[in-house]
Backbone as JSON Lines, residues from 0, in Angstrom:
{"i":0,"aa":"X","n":[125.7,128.76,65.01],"ca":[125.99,129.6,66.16],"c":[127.34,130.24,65.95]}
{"i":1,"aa":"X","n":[127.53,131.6,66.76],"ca":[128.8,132.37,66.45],"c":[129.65,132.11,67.49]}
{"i":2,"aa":"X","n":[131.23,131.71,67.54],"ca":[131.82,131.59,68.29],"c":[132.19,133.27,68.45]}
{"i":3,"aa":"X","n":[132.79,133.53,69.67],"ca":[133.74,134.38,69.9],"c":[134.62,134.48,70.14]}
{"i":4,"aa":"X","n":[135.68,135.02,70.2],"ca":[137.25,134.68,70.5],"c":[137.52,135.21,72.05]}
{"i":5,"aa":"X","n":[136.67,135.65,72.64],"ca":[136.54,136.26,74.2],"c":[137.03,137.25,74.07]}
{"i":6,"aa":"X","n":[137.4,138.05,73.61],"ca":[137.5,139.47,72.81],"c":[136.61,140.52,73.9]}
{"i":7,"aa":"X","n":[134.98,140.26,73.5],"ca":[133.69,140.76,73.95],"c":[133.45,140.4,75.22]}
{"i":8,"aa":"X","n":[133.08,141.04,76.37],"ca":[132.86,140.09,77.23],"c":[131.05,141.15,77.68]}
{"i":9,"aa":"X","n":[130.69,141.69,77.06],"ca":[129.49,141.82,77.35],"c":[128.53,140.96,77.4]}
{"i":10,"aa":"X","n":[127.09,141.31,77.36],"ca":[126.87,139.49,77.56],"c":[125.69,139.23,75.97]}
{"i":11,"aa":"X","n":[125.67,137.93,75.97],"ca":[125.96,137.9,75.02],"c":[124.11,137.66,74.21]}
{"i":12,"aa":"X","n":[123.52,137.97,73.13],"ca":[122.73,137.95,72.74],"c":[121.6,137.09,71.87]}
{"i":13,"aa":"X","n":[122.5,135.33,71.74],"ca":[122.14,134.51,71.25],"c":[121.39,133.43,72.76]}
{"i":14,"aa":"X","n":[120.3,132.55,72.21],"ca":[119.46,131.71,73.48],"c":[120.68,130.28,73.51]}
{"i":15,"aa":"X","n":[120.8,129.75,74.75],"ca":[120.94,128.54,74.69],"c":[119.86,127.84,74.52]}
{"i":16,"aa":"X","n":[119.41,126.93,73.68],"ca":[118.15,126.07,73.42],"c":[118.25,124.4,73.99]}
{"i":17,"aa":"X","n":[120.01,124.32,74.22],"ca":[119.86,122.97,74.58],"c":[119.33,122.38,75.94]}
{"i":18,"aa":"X","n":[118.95,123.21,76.72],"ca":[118.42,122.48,77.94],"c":[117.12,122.47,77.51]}
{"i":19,"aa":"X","n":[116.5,123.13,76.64],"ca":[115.26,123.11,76.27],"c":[114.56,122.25,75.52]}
{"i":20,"aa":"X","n":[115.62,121.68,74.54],"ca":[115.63,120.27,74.12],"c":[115.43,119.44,74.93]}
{"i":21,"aa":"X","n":[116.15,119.2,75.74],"ca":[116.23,117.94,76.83],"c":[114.91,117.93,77.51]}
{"i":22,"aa":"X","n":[114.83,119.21,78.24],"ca":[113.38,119.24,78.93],"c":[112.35,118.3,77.95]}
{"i":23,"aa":"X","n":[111.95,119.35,76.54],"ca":[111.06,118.31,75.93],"c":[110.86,117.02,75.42]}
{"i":24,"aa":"X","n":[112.32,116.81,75.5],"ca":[112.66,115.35,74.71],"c":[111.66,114.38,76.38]}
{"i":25,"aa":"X","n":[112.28,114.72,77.51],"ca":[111.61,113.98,78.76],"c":[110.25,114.15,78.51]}
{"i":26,"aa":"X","n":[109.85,115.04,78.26],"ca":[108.13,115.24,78.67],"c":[107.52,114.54,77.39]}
{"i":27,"aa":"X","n":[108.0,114.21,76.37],"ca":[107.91,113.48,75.16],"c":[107.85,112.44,75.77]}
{"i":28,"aa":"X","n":[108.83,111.75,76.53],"ca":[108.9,110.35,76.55],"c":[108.23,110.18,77.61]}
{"i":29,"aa":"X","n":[107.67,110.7,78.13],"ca":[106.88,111.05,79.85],"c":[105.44,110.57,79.16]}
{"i":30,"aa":"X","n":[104.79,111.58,78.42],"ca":[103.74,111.11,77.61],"c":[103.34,109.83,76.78]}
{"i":31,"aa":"X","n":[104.52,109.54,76.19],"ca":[104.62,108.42,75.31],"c":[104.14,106.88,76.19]}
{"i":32,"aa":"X","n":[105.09,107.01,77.44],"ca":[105.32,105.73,78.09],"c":[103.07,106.08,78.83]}
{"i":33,"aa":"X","n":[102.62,107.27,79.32],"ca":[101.94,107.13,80.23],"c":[100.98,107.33,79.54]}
{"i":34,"aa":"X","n":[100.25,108.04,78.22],"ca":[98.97,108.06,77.62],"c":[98.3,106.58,76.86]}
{"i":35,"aa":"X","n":[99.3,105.32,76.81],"ca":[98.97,104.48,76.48],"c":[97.92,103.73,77.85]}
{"i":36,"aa":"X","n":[98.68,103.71,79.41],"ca":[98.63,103.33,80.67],"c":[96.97,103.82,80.78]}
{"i":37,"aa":"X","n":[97.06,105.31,80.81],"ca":[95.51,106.11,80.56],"c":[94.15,105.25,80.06]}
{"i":38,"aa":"X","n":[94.46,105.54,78.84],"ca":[93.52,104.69,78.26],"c":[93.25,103.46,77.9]}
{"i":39,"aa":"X","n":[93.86,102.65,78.83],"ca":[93.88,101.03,79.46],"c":[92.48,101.45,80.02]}
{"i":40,"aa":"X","n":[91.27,100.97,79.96],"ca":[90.12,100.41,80.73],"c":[89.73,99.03,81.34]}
{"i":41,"aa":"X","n":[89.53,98.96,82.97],"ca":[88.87,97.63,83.19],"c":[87.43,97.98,83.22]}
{"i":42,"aa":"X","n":[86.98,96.75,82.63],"ca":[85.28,96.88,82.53],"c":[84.86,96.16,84.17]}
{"i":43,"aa":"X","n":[83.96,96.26,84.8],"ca":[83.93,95.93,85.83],"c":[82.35,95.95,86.01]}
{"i":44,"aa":"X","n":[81.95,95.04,86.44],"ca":[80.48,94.3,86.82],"c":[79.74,94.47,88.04]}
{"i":45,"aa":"X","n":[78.87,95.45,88.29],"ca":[78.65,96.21,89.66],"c":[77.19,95.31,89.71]}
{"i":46,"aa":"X","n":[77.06,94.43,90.88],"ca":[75.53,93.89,90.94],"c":[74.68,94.86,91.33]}
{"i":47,"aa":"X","n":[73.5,94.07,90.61],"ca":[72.3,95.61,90.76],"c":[72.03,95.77,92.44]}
{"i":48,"aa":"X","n":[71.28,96.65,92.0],"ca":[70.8,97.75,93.39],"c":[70.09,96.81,94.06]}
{"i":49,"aa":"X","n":[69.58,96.63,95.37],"ca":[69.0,95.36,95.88],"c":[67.81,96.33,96.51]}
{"i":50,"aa":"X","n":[66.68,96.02,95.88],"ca":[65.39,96.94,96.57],"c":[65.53,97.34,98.21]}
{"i":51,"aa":"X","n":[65.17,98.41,98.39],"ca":[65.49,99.14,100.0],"c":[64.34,98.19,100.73]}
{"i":52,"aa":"X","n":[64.84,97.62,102.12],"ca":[63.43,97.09,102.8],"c":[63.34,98.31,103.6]}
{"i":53,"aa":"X","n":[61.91,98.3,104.51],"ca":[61.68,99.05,105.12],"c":[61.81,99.05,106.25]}
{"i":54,"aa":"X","n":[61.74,99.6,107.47],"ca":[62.34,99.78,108.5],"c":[60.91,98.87,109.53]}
{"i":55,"aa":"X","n":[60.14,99.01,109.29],"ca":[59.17,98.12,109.91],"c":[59.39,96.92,109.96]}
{"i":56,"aa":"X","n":[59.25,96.04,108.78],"ca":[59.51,94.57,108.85],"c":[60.41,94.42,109.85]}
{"i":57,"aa":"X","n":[59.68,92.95,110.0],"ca":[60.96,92.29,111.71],"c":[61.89,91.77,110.41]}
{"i":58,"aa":"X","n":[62.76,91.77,110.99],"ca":[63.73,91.02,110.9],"c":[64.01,89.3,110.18]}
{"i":59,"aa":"X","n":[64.52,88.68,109.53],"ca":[64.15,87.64,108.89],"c":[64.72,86.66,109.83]}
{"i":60,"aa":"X","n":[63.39,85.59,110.93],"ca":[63.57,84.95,111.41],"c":[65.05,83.49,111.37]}
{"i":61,"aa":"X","n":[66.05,83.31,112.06],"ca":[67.13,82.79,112.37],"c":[67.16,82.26,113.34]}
{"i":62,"aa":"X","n":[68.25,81.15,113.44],"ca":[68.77,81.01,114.96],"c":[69.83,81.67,115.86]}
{"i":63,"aa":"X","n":[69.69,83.1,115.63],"ca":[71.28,83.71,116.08],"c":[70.64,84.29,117.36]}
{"i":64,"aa":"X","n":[71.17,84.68,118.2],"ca":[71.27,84.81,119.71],"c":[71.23,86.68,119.48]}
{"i":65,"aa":"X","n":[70.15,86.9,119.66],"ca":[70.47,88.59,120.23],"c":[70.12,89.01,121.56]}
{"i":66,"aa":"X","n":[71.2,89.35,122.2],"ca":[71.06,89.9,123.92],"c":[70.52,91.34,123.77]}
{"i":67,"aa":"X","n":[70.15,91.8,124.72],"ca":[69.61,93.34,124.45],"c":[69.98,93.49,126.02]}
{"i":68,"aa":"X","n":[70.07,94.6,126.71],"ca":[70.35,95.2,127.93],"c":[69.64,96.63,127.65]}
{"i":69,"aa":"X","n":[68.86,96.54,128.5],"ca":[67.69,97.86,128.64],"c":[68.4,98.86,129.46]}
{"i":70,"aa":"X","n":[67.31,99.66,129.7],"ca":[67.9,101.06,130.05],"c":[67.93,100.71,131.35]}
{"i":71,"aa":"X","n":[67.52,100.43,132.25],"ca":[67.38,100.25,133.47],"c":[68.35,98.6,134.16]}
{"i":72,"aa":"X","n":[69.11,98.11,133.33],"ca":[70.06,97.25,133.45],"c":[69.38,95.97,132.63]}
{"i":73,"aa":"X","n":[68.13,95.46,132.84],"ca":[67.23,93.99,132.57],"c":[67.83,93.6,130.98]}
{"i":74,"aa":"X","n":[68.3,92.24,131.01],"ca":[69.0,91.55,130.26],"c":[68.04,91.02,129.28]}
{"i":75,"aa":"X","n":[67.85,90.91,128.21],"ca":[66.93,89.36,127.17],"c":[67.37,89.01,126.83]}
{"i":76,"aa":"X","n":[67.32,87.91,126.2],"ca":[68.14,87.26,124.71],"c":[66.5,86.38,123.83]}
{"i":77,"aa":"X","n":[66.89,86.81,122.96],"ca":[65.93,86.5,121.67],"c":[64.15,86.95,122.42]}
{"i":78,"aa":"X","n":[64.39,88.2,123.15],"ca":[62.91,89.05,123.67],"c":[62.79,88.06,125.19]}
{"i":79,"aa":"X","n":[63.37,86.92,125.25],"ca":[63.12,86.57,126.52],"c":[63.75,86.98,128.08]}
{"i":80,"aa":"X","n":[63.18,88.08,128.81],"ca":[64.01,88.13,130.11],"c":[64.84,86.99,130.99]}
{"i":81,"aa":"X","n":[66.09,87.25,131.06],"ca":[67.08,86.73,131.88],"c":[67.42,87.58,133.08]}
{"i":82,"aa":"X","n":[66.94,86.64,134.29],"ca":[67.63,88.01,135.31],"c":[69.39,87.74,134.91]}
{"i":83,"aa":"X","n":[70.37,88.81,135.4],"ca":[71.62,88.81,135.57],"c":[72.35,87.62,136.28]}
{"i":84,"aa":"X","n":[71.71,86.83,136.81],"ca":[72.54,85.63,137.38],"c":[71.88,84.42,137.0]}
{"i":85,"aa":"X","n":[71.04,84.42,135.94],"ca":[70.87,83.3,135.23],"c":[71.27,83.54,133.77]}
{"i":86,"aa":"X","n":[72.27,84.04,133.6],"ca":[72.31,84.64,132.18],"c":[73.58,83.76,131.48]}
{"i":87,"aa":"X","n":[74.75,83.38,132.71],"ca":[75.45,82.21,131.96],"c":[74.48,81.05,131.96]}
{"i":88,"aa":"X","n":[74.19,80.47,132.78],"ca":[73.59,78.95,132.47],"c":[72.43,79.12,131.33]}
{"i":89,"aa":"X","n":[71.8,80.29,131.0],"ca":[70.75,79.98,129.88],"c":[71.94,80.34,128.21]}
{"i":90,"aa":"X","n":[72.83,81.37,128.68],"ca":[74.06,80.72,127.39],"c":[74.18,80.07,127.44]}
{"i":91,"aa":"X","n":[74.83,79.15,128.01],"ca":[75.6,77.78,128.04],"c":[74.59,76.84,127.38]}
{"i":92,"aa":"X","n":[73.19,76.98,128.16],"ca":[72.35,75.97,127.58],"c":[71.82,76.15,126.19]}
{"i":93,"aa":"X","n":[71.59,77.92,125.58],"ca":[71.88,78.06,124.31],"c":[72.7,77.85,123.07]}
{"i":94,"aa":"X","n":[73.96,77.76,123.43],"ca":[75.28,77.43,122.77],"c":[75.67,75.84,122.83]}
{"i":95,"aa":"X","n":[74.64,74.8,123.34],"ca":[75.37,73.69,123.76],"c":[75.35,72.85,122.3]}
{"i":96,"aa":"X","n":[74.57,73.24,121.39],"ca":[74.36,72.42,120.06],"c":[74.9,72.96,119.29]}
{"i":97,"aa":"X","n":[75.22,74.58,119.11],"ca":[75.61,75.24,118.04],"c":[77.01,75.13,117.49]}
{"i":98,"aa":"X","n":[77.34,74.76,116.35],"ca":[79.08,74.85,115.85],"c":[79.36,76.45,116.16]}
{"i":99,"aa":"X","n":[79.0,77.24,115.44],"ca":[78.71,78.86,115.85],"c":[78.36,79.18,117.39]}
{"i":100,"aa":"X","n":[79.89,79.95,118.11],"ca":[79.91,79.77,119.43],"c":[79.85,81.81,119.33]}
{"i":101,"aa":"X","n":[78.15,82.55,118.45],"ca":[78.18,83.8,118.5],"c":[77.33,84.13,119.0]}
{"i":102,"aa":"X","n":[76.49,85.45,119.48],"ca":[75.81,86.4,120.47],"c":[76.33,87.32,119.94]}
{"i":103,"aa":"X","n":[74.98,87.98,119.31],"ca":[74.66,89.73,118.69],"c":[74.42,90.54,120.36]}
{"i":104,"aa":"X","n":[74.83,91.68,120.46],"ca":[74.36,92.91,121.27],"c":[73.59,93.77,120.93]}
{"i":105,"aa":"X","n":[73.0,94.05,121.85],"ca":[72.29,95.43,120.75],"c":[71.46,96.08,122.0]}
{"i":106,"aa":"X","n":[72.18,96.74,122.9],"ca":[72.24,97.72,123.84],"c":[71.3,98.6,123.39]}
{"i":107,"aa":"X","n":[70.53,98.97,124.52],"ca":[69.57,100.62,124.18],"c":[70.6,101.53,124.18]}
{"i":108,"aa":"X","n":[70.6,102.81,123.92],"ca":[71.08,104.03,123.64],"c":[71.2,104.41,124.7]}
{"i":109,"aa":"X","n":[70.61,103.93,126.48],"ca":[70.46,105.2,127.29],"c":[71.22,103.67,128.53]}
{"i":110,"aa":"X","n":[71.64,102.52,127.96],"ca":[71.69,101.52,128.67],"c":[73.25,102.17,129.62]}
{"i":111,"aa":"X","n":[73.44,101.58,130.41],"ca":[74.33,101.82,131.36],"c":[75.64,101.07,130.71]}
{"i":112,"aa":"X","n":[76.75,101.51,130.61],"ca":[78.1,101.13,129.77],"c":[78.6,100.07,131.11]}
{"i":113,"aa":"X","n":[78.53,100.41,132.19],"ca":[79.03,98.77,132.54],"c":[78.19,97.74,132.92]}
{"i":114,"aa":"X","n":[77.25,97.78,133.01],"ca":[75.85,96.6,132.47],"c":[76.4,95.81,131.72]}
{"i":115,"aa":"X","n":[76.78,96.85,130.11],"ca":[76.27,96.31,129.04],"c":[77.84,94.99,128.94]}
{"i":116,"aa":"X","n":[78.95,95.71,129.38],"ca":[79.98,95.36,129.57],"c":[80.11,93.92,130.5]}
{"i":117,"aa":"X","n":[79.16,94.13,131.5],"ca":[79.35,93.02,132.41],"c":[78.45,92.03,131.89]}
{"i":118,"aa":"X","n":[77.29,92.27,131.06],"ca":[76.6,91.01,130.47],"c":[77.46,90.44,129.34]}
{"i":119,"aa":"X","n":[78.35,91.17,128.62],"ca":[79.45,90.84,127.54],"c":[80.58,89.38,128.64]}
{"i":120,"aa":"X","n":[80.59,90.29,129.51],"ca":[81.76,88.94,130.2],"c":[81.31,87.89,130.47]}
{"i":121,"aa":"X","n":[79.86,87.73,131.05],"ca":[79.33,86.85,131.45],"c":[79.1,86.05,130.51]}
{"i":122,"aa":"X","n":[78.71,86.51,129.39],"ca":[78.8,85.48,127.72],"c":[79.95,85.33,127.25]}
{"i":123,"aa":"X","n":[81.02,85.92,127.39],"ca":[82.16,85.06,127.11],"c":[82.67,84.28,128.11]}
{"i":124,"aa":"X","n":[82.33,84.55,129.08],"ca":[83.05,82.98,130.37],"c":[81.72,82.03,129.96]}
{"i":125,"aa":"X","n":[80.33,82.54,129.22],"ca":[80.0,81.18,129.05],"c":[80.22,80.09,128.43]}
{"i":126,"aa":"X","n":[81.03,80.56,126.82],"ca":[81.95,80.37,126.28],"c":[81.1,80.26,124.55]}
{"i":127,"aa":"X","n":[81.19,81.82,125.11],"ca":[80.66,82.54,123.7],"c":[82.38,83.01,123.12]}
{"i":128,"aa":"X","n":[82.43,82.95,121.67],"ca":[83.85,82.63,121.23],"c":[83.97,84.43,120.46]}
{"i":129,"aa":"X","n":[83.01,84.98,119.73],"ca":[82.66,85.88,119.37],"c":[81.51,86.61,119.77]}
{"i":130,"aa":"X","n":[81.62,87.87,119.82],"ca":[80.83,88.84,120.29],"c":[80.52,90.15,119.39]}
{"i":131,"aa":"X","n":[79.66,90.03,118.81],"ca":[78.37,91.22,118.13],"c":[78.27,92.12,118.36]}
{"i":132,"aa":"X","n":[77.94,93.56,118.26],"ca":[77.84,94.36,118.56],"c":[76.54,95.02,117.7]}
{"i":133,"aa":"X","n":[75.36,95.1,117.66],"ca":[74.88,95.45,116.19],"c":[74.46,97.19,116.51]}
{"i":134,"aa":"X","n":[74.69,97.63,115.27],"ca":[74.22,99.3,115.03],"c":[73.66,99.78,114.04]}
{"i":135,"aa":"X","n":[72.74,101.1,114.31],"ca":[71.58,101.42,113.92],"c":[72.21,101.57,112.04]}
């Protein structure tokens, strides 16, 4: 490179290259540290596909508690009608053996929101510990 004696003060016609160095020297070491990281693979074990059931079949018989609340307020649990004021004592008498203190919901679509709400309280003061909600 040519020094000048400041003589010239037009400007001047040679590149500075050293920031240009630096830039690449980083993107060098940018690459270096991260294309190894890249092509690190975990192999990973996806269980197979589990055949689709169909929407017909019932359900695979259990002992779990499903309440339903119809459109018109009428309470069941496991298809059997409960009027509304026998609905704690037939919890209570449901839950009296079980370690599992649970009750699934599963409200109609057109059911009344504080029905469904007030049969929820009534199973937890029966002393249902968890509460279900199931959806389509």
């Amino acid at each position: 490179m040519a020094f000048s004696a400041g003589g010239n003060k037009g400007p001047r016609s040679d590149i500075n290259v050293t920031p240009l160095i630096d830039v690449v020297l980083v993107l060098l070491i940018v690459f270096m540290v991260m294309v190894p990281k890249l092509l690190n693979q975990t192999q990973i074990d996806v269980p197979p596909k589990a055949p689709p059931t169909s929407m017909n079949e019932p359900p695979p018989s259990s002992d779990q508690l499903v309440a339903t609340v119809a459109e018109d307020g009428r309470v069941a649990i496991n298809g059997e009608a409960i009027p509304i004021d026998g609905l704690a004592d037939k919890v209570r008498t449901l839950l009296q053996n079980r370690a599992k203190k649970i009750i699934f919901f599963n409200p109609d679509d057109a059911a009344p929101y504080g029905d469904v709400v007030k049969a929820m309280d009534i199973c937890r003061g029966a002393g249902v510990k968890t509460l279900g909600i199931m959806t389509k």
